[in-house]
PyMOL Python script that loads the backbone (N, CA, C, O; Angstrom):
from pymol import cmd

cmd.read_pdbstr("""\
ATOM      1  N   UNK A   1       2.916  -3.186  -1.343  1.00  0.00           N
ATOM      2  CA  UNK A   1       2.989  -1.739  -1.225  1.00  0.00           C
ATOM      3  C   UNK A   1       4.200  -1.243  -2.009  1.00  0.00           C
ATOM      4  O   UNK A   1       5.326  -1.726  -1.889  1.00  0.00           O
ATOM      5  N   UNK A   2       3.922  -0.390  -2.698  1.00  0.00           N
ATOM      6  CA  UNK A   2       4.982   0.198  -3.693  1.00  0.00           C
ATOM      7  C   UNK A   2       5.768   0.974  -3.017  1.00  0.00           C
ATOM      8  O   UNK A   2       6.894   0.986  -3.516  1.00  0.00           O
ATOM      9  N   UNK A   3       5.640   1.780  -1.883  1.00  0.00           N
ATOM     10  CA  UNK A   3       6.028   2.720  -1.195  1.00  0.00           C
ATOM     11  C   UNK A   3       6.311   2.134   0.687  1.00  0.00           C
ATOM     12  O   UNK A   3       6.086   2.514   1.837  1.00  0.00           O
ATOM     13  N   UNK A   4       6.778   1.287   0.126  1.00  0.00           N
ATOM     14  CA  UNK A   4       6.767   0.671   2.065  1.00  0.00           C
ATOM     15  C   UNK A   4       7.447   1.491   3.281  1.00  0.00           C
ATOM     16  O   UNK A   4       8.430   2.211   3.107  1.00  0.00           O
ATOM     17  N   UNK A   5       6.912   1.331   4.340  1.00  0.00           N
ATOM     18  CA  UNK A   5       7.537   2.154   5.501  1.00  0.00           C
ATOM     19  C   UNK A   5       7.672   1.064   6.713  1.00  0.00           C
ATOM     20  O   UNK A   5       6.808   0.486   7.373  1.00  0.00           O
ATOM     21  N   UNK A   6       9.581   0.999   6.751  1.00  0.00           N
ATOM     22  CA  UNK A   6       9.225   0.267   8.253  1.00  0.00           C
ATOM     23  C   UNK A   6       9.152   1.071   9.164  1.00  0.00           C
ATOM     24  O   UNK A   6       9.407   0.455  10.200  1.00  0.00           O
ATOM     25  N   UNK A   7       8.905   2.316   9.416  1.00  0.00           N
ATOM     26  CA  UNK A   7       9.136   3.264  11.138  1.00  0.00           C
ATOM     27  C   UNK A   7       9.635   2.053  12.034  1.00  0.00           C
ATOM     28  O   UNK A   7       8.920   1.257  12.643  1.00  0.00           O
ATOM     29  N   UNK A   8      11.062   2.091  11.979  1.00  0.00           N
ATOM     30  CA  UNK A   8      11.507   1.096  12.896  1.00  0.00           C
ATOM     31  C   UNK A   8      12.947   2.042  13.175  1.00  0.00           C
ATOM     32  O   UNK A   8      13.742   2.386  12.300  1.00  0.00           O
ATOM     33  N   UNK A   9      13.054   2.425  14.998  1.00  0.00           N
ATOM     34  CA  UNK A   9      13.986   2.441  15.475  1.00  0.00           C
ATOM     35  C   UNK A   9      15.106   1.137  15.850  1.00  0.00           C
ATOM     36  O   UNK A   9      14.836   0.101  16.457  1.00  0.00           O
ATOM     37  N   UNK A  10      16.354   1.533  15.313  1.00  0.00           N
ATOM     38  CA  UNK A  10      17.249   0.435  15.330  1.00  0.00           C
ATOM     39  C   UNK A  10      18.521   0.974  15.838  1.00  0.00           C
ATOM     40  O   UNK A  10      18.984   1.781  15.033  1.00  0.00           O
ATOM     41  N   UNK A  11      19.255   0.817  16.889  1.00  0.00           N
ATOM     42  CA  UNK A  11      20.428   0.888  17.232  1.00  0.00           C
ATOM     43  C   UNK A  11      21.884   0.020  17.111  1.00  0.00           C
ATOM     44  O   UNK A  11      22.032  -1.133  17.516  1.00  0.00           O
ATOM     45  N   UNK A  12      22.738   0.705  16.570  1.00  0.00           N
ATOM     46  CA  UNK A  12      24.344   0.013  16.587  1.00  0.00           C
ATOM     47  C   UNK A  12      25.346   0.539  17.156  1.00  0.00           C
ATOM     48  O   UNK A  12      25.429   1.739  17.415  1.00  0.00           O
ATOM     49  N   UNK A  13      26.058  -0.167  17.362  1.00  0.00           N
ATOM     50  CA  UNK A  13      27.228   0.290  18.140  1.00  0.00           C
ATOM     51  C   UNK A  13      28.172   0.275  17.219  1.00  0.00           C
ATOM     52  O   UNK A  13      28.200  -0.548  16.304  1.00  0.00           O
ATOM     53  N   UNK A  14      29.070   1.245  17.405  1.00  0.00           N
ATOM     54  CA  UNK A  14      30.463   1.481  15.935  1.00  0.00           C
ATOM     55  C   UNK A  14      31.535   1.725  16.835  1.00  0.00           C
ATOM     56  O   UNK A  14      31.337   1.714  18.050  1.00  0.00           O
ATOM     57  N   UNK A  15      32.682   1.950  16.331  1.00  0.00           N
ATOM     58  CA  UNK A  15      33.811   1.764  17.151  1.00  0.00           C
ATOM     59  C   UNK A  15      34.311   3.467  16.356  1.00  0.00           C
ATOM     60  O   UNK A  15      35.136   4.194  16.910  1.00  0.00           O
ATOM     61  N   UNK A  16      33.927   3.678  15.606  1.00  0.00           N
ATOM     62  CA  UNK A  16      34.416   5.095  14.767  1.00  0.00           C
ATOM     63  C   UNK A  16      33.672   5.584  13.938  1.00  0.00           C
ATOM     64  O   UNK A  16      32.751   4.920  13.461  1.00  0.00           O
ATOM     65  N   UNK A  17      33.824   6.404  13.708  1.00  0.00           N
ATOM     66  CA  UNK A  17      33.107   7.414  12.821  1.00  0.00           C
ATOM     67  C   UNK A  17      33.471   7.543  11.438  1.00  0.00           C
ATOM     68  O   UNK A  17      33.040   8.252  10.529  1.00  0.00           O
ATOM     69  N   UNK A  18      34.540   6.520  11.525  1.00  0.00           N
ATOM     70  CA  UNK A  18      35.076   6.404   9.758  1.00  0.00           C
ATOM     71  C   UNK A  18      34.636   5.028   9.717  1.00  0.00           C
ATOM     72  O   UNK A  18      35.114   4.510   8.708  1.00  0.00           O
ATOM     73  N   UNK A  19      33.860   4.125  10.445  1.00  0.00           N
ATOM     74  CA  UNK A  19      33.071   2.982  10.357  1.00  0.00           C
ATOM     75  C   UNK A  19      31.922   2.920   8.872  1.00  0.00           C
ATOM     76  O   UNK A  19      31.641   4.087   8.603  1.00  0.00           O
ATOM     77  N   UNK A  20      31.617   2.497   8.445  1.00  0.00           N
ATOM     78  CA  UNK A  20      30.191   2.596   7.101  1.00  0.00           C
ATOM     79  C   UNK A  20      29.100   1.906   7.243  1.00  0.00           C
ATOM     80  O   UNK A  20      29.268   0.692   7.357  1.00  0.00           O
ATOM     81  N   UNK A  21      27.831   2.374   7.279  1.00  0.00           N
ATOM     82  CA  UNK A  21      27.182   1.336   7.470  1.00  0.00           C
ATOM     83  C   UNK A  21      26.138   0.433   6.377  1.00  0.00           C
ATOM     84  O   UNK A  21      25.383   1.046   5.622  1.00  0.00           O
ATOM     85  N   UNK A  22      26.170  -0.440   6.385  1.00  0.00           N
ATOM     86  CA  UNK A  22      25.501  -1.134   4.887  1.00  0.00           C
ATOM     87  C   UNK A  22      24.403  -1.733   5.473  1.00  0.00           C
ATOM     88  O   UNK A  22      24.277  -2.334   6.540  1.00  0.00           O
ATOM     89  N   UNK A  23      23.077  -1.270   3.951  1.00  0.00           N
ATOM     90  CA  UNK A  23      21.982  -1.724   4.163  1.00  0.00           C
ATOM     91  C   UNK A  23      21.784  -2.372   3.084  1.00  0.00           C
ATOM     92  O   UNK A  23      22.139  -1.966   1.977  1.00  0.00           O
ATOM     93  N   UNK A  24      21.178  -3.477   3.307  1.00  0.00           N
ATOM     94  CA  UNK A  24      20.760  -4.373   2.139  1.00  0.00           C
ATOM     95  C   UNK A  24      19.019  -4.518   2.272  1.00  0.00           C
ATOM     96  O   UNK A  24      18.397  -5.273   3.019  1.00  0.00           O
ATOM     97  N   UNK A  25      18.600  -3.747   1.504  1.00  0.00           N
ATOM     98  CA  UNK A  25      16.852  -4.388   1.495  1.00  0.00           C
ATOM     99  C   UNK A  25      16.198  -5.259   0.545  1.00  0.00           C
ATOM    100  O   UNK A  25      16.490  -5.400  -0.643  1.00  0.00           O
ATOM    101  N   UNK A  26      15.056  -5.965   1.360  1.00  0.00           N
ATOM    102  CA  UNK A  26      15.026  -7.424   0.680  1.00  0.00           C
ATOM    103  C   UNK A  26      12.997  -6.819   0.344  1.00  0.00           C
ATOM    104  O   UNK A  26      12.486  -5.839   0.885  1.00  0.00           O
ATOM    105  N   UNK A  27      12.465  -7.527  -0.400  1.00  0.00           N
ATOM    106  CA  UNK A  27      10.896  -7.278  -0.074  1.00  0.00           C
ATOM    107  C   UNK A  27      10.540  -8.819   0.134  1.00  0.00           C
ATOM    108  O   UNK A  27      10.672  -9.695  -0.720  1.00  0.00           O
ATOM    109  N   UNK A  28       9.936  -9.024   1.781  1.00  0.00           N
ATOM    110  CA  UNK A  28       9.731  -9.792   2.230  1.00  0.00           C
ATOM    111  C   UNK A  28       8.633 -10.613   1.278  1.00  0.00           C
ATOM    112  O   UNK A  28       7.765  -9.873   0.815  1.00  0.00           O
ATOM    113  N   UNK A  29       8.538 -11.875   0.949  1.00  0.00           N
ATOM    114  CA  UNK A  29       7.884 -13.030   0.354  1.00  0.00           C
ATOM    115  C   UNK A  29       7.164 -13.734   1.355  1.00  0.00           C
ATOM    116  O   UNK A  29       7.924 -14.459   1.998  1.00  0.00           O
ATOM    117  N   UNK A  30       5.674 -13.804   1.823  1.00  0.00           N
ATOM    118  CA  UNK A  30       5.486 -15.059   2.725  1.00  0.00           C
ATOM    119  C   UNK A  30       5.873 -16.576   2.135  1.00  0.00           C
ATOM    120  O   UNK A  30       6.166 -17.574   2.794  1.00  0.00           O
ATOM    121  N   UNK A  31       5.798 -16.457   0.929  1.00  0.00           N
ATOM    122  CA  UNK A  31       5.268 -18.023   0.309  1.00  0.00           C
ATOM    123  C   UNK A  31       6.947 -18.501  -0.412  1.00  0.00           C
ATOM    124  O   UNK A  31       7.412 -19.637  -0.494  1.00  0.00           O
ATOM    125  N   UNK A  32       7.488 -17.366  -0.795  1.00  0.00           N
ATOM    126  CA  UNK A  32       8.563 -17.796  -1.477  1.00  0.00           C
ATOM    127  C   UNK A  32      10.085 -17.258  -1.402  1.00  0.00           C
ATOM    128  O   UNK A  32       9.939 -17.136  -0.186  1.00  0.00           O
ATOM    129  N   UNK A  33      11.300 -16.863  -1.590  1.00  0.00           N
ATOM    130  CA  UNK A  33      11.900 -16.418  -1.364  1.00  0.00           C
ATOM    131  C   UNK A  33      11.947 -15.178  -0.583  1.00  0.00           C
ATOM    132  O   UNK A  33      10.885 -14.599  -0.811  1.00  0.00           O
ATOM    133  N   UNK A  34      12.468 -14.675   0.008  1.00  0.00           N
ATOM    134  CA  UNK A  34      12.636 -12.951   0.019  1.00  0.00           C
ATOM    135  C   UNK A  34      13.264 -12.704  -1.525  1.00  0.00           C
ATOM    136  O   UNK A  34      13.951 -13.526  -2.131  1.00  0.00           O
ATOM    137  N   UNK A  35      12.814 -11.217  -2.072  1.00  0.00           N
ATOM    138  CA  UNK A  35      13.143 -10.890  -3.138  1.00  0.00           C
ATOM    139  C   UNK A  35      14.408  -9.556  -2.562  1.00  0.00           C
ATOM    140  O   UNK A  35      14.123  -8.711  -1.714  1.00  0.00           O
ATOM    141  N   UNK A  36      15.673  -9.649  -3.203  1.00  0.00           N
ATOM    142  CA  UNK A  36      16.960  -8.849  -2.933  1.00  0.00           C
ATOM    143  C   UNK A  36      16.116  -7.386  -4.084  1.00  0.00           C
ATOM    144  O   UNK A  36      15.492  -7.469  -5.142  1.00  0.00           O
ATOM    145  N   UNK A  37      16.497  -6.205  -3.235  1.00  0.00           N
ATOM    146  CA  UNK A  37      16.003  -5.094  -3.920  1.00  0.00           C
ATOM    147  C   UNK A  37      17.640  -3.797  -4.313  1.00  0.00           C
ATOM    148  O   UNK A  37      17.889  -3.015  -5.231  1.00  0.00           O
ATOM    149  N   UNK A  38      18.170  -4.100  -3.377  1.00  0.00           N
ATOM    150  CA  UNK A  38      19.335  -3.320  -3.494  1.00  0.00           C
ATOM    151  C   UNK A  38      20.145  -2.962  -2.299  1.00  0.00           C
ATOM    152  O   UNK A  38      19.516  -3.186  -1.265  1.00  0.00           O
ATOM    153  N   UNK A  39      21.233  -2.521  -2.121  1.00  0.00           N
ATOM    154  CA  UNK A  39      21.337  -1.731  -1.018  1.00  0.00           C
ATOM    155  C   UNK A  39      22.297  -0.712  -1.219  1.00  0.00           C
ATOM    156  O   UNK A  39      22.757  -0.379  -2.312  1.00  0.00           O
ATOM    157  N   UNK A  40      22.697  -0.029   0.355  1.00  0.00           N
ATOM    158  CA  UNK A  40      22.916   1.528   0.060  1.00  0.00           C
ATOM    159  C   UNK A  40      23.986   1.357   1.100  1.00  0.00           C
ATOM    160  O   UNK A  40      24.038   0.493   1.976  1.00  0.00           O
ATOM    161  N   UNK A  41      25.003   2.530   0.800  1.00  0.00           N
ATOM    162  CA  UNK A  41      26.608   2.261   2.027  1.00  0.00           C
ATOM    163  C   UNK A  41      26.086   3.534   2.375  1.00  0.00           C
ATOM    164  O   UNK A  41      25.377   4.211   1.632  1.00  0.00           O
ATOM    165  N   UNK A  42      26.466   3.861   3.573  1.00  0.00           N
ATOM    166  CA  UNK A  42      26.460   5.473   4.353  1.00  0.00           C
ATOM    167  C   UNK A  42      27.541   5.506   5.156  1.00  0.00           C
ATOM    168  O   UNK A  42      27.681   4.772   6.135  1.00  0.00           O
ATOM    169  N   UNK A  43      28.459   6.472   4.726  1.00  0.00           N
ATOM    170  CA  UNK A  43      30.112   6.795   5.580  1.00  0.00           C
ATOM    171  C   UNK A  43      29.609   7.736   6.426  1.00  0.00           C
ATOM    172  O   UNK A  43      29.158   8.842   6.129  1.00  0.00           O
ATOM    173  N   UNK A  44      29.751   7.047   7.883  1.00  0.00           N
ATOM    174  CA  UNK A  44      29.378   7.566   8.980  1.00  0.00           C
ATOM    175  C   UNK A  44      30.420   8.952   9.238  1.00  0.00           C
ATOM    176  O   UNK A  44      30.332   9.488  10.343  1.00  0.00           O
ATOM    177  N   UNK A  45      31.311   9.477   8.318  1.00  0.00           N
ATOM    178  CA  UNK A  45      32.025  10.104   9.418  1.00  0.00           C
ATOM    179  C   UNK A  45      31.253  11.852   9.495  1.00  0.00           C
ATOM    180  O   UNK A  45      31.757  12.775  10.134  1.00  0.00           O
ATOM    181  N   UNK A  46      29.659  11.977   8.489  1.00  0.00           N
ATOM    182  CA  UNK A  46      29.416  13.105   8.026  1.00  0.00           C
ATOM    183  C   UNK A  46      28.893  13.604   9.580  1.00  0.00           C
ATOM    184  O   UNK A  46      29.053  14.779   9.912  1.00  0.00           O
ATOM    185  N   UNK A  47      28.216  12.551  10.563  1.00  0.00           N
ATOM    186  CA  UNK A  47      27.675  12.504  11.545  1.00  0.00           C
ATOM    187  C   UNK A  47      28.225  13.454  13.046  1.00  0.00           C
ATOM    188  O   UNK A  47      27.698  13.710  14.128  1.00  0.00           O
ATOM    189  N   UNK A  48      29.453  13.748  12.450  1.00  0.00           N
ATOM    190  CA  UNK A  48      29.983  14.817  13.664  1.00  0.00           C
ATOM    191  C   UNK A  48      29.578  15.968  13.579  1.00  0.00           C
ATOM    192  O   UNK A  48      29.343  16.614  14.601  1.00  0.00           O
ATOM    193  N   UNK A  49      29.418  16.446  12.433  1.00  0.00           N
ATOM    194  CA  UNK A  49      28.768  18.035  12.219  1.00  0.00           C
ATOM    195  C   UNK A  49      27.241  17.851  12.935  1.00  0.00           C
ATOM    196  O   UNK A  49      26.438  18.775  13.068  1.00  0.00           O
ATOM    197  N   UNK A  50      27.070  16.758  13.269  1.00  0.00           N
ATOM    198  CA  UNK A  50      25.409  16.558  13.830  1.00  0.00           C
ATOM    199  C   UNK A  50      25.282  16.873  15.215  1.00  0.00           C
ATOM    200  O   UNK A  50      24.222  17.334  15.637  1.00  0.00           O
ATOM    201  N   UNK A  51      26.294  16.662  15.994  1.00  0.00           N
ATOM    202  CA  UNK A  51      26.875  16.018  17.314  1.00  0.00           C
ATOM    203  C   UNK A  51      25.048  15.233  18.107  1.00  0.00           C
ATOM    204  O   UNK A  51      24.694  14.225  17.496  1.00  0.00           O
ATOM    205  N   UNK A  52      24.453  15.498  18.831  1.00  0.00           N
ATOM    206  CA  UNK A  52      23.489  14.327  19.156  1.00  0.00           C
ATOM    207  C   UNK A  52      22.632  14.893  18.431  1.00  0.00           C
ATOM    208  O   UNK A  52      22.004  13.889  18.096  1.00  0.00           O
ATOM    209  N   UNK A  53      22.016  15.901  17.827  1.00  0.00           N
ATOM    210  CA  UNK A  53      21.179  15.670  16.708  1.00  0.00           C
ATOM    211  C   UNK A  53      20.792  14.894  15.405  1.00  0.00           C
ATOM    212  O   UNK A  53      21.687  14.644  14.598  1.00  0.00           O
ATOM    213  N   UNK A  54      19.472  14.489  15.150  1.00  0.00           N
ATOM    214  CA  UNK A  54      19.466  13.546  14.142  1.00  0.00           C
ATOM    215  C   UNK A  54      19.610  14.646  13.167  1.00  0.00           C
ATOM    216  O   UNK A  54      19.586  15.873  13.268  1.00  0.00           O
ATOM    217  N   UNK A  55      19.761  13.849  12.232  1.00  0.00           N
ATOM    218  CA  UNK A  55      19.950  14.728  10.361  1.00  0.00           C
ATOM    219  C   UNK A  55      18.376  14.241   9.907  1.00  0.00           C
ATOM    220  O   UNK A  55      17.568  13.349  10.167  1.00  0.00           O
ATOM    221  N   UNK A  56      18.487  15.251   9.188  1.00  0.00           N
ATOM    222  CA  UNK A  56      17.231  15.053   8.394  1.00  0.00           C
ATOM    223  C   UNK A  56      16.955  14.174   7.280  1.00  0.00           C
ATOM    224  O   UNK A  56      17.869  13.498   6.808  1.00  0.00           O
ATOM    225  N   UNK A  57      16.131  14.135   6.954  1.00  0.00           N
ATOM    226  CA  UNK A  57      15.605  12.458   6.023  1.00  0.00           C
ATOM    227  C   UNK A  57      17.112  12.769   4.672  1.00  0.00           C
ATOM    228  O   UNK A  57      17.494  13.622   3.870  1.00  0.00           O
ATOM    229  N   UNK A  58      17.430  11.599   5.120  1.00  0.00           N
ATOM    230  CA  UNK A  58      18.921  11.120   3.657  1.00  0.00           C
ATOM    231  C   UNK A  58      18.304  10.117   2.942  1.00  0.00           C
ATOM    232  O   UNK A  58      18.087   9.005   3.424  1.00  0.00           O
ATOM    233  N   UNK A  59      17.981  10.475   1.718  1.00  0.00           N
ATOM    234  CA  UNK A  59      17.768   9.605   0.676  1.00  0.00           C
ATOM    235  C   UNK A  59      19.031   8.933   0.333  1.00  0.00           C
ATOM    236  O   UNK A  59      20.105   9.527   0.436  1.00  0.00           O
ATOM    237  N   UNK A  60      18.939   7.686  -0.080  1.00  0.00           N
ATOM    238  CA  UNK A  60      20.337   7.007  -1.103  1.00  0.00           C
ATOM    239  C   UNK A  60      19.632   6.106  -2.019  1.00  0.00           C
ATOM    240  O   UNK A  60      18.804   5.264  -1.671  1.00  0.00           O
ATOM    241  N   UNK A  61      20.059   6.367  -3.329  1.00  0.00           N
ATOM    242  CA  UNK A  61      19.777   5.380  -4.021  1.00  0.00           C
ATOM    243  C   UNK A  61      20.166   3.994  -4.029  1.00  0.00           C
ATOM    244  O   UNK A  61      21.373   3.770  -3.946  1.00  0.00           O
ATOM    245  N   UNK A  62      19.270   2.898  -4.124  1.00  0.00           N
ATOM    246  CA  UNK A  62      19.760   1.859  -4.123  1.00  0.00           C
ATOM    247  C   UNK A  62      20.971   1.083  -5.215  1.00  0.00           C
ATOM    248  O   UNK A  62      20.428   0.929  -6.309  1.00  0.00           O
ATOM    249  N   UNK A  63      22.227   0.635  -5.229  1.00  0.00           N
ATOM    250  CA  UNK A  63      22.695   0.332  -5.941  1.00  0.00           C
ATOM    251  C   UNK A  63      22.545  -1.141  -5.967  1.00  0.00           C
ATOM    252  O   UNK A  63      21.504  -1.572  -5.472  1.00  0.00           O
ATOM    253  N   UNK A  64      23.739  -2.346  -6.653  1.00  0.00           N
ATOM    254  CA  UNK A  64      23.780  -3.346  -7.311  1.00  0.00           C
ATOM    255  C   UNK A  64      22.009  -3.935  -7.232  1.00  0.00           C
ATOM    256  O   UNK A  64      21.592  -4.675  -6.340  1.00  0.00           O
ATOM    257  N   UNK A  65      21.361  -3.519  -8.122  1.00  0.00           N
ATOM    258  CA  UNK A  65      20.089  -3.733  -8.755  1.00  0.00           C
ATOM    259  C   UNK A  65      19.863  -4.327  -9.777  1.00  0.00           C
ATOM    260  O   UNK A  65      20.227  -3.713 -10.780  1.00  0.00           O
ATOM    261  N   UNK A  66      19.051  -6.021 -10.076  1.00  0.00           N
ATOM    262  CA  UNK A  66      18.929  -6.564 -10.766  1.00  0.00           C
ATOM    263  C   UNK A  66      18.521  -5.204 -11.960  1.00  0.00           C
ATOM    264  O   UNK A  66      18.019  -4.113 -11.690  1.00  0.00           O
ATOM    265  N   UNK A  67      18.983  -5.795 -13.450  1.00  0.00           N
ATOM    266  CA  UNK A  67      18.907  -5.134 -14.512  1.00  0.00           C
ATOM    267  C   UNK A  67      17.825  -4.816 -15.198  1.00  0.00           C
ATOM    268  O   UNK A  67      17.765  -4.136 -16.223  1.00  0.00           O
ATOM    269  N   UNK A  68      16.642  -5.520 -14.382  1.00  0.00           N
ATOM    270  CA  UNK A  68      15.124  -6.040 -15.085  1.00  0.00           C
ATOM    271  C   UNK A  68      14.478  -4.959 -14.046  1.00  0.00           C
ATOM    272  O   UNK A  68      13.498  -4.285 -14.365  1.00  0.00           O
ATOM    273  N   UNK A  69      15.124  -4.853 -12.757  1.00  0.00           N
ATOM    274  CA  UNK A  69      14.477  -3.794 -12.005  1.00  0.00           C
ATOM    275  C   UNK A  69      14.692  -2.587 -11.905  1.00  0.00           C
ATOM    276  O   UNK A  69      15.857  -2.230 -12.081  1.00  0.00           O
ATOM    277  N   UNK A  70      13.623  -1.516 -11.583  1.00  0.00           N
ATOM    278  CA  UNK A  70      13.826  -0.524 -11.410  1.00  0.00           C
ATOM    279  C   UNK A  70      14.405  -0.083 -10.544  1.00  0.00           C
ATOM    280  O   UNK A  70      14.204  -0.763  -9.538  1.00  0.00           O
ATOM    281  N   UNK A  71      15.424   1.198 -10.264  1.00  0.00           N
ATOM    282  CA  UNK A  71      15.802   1.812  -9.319  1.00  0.00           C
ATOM    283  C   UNK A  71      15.138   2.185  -8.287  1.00  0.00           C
ATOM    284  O   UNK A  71      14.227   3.006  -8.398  1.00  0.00           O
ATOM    285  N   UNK A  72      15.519   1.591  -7.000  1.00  0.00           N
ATOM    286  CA  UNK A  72      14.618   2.022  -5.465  1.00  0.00           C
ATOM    287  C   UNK A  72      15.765   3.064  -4.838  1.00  0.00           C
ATOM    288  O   UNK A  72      16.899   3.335  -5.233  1.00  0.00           O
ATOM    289  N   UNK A  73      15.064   3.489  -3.803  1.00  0.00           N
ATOM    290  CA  UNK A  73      15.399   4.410  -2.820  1.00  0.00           C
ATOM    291  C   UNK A  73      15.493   3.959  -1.643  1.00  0.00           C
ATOM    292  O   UNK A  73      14.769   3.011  -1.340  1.00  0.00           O
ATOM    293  N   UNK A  74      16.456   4.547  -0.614  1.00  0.00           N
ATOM    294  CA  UNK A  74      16.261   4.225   1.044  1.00  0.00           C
ATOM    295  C   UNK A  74      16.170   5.661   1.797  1.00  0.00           C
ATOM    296  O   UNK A  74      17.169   6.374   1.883  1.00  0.00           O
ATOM    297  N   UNK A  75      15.040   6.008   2.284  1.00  0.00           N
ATOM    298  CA  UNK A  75      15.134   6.890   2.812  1.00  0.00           C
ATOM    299  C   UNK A  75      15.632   6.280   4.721  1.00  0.00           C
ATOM    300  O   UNK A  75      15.397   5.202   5.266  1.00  0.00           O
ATOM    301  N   UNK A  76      16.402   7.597   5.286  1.00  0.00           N
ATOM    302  CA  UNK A  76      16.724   7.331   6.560  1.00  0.00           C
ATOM    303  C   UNK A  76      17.259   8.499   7.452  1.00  0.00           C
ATOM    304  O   UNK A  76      17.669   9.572   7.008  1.00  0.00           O
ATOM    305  N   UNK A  77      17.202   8.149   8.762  1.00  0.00           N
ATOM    306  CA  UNK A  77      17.817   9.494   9.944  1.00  0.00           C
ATOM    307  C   UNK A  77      17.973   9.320  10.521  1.00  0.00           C
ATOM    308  O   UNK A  77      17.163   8.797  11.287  1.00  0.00           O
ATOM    309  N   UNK A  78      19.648   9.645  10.926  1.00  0.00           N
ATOM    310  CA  UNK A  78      20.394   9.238  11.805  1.00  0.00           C
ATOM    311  C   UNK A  78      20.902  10.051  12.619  1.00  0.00           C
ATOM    312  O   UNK A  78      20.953  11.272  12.470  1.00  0.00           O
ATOM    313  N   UNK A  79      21.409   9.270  13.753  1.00  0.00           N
ATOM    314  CA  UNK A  79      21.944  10.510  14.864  1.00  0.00           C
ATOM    315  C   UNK A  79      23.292   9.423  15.238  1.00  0.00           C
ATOM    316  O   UNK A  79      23.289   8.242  14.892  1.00  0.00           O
ATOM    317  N   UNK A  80      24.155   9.925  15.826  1.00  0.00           N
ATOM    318  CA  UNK A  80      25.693   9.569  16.635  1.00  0.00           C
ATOM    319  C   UNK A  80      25.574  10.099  18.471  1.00  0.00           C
ATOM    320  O   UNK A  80      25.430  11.264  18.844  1.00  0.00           O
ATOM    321  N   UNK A  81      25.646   9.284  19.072  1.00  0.00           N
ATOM    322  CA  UNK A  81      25.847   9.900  20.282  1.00  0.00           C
ATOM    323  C   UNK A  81      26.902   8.952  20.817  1.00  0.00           C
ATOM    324  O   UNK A  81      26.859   7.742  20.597  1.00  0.00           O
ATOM    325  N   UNK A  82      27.903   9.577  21.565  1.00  0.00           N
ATOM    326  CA  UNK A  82      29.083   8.951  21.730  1.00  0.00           C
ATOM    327  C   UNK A  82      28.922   8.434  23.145  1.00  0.00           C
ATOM    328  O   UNK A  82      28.357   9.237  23.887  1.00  0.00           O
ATOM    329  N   UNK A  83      29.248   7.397  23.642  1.00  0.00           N
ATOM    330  CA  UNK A  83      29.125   6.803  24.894  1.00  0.00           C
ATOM    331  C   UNK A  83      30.464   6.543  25.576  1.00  0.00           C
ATOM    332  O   UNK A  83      30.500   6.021  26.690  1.00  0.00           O
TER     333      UNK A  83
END
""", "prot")
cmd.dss("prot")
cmd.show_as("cartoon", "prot")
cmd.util.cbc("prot")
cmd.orient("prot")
């Protein structure tokens, strides 16, 4: 799929809001490696102007990307709720 979707809720725990969080996406291989696609940093501290509301879909481009590949995207939406 050229356009993959995980709809997957995922929770972390951070200690601050000047914490970052890094995604690395891979496109899963049954037979052979996972293939590395790129990944994306997000500086959590934009998340206070949100207070428990999620933000709306944040695109980031994928960076350190083999040179042979094309540029991917991560779309995502996040929320902060303080415990």
């Amino acid at each position: 799929d050229i356009f993959p979707r995980w709809n997957q809720h995922l929770m972390f725990s951070v200690t601050t809001l000047e914490d970052t969080l890094k995604l690395s996406v891979f496109q899963y291989d049954k037979y052979t490696q996972d293939e590395y696609l790129g990944k994306a940093e997000i500086k959590l501290s934009f998340l206070e102007h949100y207070g428990d509301n999620e933000t709306d879909k944040l695109i980031y481009q994928l960076k350190d990307v083999a040179p042979d590949k094309p540029f991917g995207s991560i779309s995502v939406y996040l929320s902060y709720k303080a415990i």
